[in-house]
C-alpha positions as CSV (number, residue, x, y, z in Angstrom):
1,X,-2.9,-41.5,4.0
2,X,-5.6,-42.1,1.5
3,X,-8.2,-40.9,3.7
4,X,-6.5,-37.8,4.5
5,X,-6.0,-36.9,1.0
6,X,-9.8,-37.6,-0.1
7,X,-10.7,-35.3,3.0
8,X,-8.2,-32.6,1.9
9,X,-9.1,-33.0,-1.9
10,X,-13.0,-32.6,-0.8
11,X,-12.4,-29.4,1.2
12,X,-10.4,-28.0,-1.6
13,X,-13.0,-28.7,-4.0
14,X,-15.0,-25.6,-2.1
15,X,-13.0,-22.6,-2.1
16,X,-10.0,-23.6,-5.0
17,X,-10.9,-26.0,-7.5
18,X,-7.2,-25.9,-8.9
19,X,-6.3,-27.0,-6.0
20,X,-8.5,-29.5,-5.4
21,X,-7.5,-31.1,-8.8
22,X,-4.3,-31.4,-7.8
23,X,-5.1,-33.1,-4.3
24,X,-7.7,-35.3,-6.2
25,X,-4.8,-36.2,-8.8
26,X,-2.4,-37.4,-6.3
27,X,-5.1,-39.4,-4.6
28,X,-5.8,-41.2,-7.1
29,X,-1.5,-41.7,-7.9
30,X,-1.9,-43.0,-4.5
31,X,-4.5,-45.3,-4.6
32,X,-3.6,-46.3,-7.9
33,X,0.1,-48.0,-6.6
34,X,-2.1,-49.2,-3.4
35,X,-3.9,-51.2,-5.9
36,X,-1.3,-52.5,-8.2
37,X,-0.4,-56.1,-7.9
């Protein structure tokens, strides 16, 4: 799920960068509760 984010976020990032903040924000939500104890 994490991966597919990143990939979406990264392919944003070219043609809408609103967009790609938005993806890049969740992924980080994302791996943010992977990572919590």
């Amino acid at each position: 799920m994490e991966t597919q984010l990143l990939l979406i976020a990264v392919n944003g990032k070219s043609h809408d960068i609103r967009i790609h903040k938005t993806y890049e924000a969740t992924f980080i939500n994302q791996l943010t509760n992977f990572l919590k104890p």
